[in-house]
C-alpha positions as CSV (number, residue, x, y, z in Angstrom):
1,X,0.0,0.0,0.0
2,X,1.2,3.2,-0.8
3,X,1.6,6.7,1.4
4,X,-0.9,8.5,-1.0
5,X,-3.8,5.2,-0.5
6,X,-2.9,4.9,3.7
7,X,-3.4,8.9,3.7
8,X,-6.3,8.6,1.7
9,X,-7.8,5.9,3.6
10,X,-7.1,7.6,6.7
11,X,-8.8,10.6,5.4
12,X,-11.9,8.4,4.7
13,X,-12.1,6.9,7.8
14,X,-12.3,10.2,9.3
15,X,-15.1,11.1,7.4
16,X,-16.7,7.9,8.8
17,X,-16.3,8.4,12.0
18,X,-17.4,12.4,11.6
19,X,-20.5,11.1,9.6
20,X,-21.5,8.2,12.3
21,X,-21.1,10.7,14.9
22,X,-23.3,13.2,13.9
23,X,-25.7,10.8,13.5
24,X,-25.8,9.0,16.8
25,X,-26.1,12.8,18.4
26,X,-29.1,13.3,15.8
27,X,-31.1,10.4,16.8
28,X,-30.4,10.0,20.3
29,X,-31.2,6.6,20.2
30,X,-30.2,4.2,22.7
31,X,-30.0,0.1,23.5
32,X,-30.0,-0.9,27.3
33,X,-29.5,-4.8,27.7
34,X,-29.4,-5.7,30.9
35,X,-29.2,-9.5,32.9
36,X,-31.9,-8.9,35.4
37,X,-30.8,-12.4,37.1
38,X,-27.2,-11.4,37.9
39,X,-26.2,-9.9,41.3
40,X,-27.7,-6.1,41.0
41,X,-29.2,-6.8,37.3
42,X,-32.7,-6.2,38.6
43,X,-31.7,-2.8,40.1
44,X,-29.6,-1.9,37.9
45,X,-32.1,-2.3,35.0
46,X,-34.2,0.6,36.5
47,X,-32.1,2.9,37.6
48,X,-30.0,3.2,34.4
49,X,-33.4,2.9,32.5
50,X,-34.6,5.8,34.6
51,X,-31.4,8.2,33.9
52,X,-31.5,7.4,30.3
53,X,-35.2,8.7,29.9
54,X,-34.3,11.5,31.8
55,X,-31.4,12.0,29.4
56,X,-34.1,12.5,26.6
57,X,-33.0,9.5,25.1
58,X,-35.2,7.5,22.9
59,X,-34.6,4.3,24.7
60,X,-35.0,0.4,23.3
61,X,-34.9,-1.4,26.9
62,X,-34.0,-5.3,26.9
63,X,-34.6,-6.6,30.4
64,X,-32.8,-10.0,29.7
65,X,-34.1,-13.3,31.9
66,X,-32.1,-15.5,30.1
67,X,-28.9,-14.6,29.4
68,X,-28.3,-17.2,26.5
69,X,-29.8,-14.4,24.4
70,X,-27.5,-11.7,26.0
71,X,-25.2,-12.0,22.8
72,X,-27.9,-12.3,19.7
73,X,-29.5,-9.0,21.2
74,X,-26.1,-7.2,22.1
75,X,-25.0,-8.5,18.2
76,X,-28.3,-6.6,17.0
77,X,-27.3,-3.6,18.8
78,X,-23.8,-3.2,17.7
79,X,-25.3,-3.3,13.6
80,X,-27.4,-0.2,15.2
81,X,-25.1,1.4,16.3
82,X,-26.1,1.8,19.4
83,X,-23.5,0.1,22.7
84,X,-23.0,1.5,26.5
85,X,-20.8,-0.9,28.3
86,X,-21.2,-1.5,31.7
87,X,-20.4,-4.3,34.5
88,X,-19.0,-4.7,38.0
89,X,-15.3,-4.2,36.8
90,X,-15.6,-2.2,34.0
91,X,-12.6,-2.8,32.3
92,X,-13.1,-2.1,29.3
93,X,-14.8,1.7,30.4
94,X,-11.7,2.6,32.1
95,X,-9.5,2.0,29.2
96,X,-11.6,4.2,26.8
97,X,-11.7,6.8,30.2
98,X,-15.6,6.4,29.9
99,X,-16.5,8.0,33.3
100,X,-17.6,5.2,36.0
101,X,-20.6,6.9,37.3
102,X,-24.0,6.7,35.1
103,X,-24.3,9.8,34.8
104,X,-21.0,10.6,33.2
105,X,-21.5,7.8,30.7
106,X,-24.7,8.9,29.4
107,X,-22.7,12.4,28.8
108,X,-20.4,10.6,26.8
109,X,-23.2,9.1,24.4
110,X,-24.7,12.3,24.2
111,X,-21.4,14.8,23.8
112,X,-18.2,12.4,23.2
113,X,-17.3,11.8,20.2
114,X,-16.2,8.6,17.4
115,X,-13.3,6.0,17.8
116,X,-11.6,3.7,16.4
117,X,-11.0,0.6,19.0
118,X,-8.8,-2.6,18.6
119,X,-10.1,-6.1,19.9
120,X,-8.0,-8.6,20.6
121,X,-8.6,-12.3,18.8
122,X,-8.1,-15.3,20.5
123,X,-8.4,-18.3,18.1
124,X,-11.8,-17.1,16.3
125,X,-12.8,-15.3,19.7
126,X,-12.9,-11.6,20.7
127,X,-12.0,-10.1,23.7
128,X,-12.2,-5.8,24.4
129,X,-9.7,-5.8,26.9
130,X,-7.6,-8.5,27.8
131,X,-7.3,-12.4,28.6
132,X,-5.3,-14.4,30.7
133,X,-3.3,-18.0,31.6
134,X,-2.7,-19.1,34.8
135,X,-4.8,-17.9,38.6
136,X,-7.4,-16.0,36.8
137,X,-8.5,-18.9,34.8
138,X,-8.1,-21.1,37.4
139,X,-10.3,-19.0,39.4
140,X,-12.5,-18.6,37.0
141,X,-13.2,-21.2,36.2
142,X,-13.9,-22.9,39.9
143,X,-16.2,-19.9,41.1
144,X,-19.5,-20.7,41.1
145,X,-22.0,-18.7,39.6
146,X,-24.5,-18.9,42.6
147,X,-21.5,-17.6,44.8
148,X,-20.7,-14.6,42.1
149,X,-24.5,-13.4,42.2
150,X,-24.5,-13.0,46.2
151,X,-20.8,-11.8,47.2
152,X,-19.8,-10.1,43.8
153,X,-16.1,-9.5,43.4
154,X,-15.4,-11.3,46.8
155,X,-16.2,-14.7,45.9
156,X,-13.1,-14.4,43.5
157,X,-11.4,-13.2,46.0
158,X,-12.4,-15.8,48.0
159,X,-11.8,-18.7,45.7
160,X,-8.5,-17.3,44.8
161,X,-7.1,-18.3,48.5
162,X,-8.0,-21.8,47.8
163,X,-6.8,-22.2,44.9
164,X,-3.3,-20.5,45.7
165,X,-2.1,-22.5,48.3
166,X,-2.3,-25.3,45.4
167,X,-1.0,-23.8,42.6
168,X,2.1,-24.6,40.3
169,X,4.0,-23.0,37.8
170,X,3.8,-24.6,33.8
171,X,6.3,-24.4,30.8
172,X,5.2,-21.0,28.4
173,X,6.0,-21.6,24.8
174,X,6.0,-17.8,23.0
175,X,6.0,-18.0,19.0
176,X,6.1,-15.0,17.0
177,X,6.6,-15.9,13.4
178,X,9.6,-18.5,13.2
179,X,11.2,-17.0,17.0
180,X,10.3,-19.0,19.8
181,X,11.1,-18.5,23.4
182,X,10.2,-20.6,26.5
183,X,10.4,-20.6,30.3
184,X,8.8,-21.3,33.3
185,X,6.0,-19.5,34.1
186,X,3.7,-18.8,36.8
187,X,0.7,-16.2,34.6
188,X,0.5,-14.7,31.3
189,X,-1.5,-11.7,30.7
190,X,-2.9,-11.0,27.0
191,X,-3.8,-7.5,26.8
192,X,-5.6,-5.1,24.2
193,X,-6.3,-2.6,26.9
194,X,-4.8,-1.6,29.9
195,X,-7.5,-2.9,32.8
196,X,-7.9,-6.6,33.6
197,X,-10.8,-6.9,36.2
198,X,-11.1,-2.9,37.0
199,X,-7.6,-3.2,37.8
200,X,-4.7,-1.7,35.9
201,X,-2.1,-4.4,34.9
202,X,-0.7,-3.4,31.7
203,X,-0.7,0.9,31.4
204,X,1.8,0.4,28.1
205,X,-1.3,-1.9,26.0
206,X,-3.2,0.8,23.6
207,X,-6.8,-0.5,22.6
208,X,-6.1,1.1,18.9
209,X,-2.6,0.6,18.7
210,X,-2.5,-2.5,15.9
211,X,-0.6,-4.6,19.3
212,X,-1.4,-6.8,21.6
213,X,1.2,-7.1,24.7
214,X,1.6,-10.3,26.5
215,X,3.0,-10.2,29.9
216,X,4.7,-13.3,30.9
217,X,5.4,-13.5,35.3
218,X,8.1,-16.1,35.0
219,X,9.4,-18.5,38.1
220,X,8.4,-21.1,39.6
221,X,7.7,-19.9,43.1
222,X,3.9,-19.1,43.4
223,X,4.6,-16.5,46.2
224,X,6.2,-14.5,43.1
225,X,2.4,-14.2,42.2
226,X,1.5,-13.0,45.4
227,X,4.3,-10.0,44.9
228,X,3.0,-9.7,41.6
229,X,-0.6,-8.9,43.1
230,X,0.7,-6.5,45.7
231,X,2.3,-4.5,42.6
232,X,-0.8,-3.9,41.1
233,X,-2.9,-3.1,43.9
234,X,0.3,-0.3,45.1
235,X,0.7,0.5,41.1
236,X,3.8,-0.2,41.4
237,X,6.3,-0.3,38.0
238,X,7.0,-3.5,36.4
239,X,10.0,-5.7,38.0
240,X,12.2,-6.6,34.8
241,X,13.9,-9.4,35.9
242,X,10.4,-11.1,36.5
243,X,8.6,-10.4,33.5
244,X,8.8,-11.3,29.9
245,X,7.3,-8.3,27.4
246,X,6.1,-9.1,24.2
247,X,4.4,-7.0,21.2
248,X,3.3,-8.2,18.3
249,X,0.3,-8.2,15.7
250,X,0.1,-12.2,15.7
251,X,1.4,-14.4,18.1
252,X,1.0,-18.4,19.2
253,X,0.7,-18.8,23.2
254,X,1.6,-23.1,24.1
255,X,2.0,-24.9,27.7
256,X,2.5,-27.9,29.0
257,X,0.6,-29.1,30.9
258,X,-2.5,-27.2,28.9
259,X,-3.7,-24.1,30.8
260,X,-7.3,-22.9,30.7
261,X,-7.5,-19.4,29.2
262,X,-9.9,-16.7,30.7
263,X,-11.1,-14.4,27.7
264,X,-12.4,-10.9,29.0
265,X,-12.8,-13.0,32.3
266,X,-15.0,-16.0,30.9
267,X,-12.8,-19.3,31.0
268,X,-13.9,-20.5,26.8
269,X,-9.9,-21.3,25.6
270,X,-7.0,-23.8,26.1
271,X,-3.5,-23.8,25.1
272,X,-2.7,-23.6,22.6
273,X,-4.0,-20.6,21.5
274,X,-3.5,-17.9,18.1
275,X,-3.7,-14.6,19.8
276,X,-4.4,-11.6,16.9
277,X,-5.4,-8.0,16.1
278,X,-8.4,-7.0,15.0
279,X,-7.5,-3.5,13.5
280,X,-10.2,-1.0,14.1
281,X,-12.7,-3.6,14.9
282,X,-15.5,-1.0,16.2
283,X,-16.0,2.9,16.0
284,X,-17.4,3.5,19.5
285,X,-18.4,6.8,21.5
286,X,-15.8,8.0,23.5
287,X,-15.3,11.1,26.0
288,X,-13.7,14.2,23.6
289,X,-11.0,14.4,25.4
290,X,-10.2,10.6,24.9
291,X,-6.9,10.7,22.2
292,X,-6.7,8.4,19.3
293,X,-3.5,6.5,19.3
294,X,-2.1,8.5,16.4
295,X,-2.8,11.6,17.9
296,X,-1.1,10.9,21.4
297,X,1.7,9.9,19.3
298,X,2.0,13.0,16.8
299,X,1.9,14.8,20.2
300,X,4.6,13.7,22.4
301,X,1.7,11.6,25.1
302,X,2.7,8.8,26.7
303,X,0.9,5.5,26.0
304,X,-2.6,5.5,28.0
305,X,-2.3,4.4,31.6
């Protein structure tokens, strides 16, 4: 491709994005899906239902009992147009600075403005933010669902102790097109945005980039995951000696023994796995202040954090 047909396709996309945003602010049009059977689904339902109204939105509500039908209606609404995300986390809010609070996130539909956002592929599924090998799929995989709706974040937390005091490192086999490296490892983060679980455990990923970065925590003392933890929660930098960094547009994540993989927090993967880009996978509403990837470059900004 040549500078003249990336500038002009640039220049087109701009228009896009211009053209789409002008119309969502025309029709104030809006698509709440909610999973009235999950913790503070119910509740939730009605007070976000309530604020949008209030907003003057023209609102089509989707109080969902069963939440096998979750992604066929939340499908329909992306051809529309029309997305809000929420949850208990919020990950994926926090990486596009999408204030926490209703309120602020309503603003946002009504007065942000047009994106272009990265997701992350692994094997033929998507993830917004980020996925991971090793205690987060482990504990994702062993907390029950019943426990989840009535203690919330806890019950991880909860789980997590278990499952610690029995956990063991695996062998981590990296390949990016014919390099391959391997060591012991103890959790591997996949990451298209910065926050895993609300938390931030990767401020160097950029959802609209064209990268994904993999963290690798190698060793194989599980306490090492324990300091690894304590990092986060302090947001403290990265120790060198402990991590392994990669960027890439493709990769291929192996272990032995097979590890479960948690995608955007749902455990649906094993090793191995083909992580990829999805360039510019959605055009989403955004706060104006929010800065596009090549505009925080062309301006000296560090990567979001």
């Amino acid at each position: 491709m040549t500078i003249d047909s990336r500038c002009n396709q640039a220049f087109d996309r701009k228009l896009e994005k211009a053209a789409l945003e002008e119309e969502i602010k025309a029709s104030r049009r809006a698509v709440l899906v909610v999973n009235t059977l999950s913790r503070r689904g119910a509740y939730t339902y009605s007070e976000v239902k309530r604020q949008l109204k209030k907003a003057e939105l023209i609102l089509d509500a989707f109080p969902v009992r069963h939440p096998e039908r979750i992604h066929e209606i939340v499908l329909d609404a992306i051809e529309q147009g029309r997305v809000l995300p929420l949850g208990t986390a919020n990950s994926f809010a926090c990486t596009l600075r999408i204030p926490l609070n209703l309120a602020g996130a309503i603003d946002v539909l009504i007065n942000g403005k047009v994106a272009d956002v990265d997701l992350g592929k692994i094997n033929d599924d998507y993830f917004a933010n980020g996925s991971s090998i090793g205690m987060p799929a482990v504990v994702g995989r062993a907390t029950p669902h019943a426990l989840k709706k009535c203690l919330g974040r806890a019950a991880y937390a909860l789980v997590a102790v278990n499952k610690f005091m029995h956990y063991h490192s695996f062998r981590c086999i990296v390949a990016i097109g014919n390099r391959k490296t391997c060591f012991d490892a103890l959790d591997v983060k996949i990451a298209s945005g910065g926050y895993q679980g609300g938390v931030l455990v990767a401020s160097e990923a950029n959802p609209d980039n064209g990268e994904i970065l993999v963290h690798v925590l190698k060793g194989n003392s599980k306490w090492a995951i324990a300091r690894e933890w304590a990092r986060l929660a302090l947001h403290a930098p990265l120790a060198p000696a402990n991590i392994e960094e990669f960027r890439a547009q493709e990769l291929r994540i192996d272990a032995i023994p097979t590890q479960f993989v948690a995608i955007d927090g749902e455990v649906i993967a094993q090793t191995p796995i083909q992580v990829s880009v999805a360039r510019n996978a959605l055009l989403l509403m955004v706060p104006r202040a929010y800065q596009e990837f090549e505009d925080r470059a062309k301006s000296g900004m560090p990567p979001l954090a």
